[in-house]
C-alpha positions as CSV (number, residue, x, y, z in Angstrom):
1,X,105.6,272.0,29.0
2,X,107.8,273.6,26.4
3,X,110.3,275.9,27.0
4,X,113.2,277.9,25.1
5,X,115.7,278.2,28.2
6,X,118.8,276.0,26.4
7,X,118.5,278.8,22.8
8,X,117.9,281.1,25.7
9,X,120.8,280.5,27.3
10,X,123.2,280.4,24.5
11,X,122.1,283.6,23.2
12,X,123.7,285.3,26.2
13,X,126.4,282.4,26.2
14,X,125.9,281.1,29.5
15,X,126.2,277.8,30.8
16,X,123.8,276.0,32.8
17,X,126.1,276.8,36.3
18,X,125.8,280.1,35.4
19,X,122.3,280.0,35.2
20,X,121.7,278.0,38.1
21,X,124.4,280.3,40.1
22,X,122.4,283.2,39.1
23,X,119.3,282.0,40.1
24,X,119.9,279.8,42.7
25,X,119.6,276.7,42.1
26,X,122.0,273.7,41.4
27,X,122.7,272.7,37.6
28,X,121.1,269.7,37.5
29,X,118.0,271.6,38.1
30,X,118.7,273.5,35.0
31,X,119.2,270.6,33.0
32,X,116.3,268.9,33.9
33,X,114.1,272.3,32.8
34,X,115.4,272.2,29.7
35,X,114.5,268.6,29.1
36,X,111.6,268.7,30.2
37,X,111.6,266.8,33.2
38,X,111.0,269.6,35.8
39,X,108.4,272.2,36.0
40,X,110.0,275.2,37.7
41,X,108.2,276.9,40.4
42,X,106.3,280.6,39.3
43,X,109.5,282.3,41.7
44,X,111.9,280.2,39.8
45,X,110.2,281.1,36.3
46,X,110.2,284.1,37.2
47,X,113.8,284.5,38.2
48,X,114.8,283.0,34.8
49,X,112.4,285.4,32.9
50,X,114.5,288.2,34.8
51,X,118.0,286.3,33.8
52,X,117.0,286.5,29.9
53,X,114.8,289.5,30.1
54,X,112.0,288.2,28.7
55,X,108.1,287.3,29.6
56,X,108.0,283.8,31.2
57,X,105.2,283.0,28.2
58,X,107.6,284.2,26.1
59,X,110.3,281.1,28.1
60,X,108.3,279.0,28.6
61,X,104.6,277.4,27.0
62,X,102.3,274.7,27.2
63,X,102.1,271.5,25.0
């Protein structure tokens, strides 16, 4: 799975705590997503979809 979180992120100039404070959820969990090593939950896509205010398709896509 793709996904845009990291450009995402620096367009509000976040860092990955911030995220993962906002959302709840530790920053290795937020690294991993944007690697590509962890699918996030629907809640949890949803959550970051809310963070960046954009549509999860829009965060996050298939291969």
């Amino acid at each position: 799975m793709n996904n845009t979180v990291k450009v995402e992120r620096a367009k509000l100039s976040i860092t990955q705590e911030d995220l993962a404070k906002k959302i709840g959820v530790s920053r290795q969990t937020i690294n991993s997503i944007e690697k590509g090593k962890y699918v996030p939950s629907t809640a949890l896509a949803l959550k970051m979809s809310d963070v960046f205010g954009i549509t999860v398709n829009a965060l996050f896509s298939l291969d």
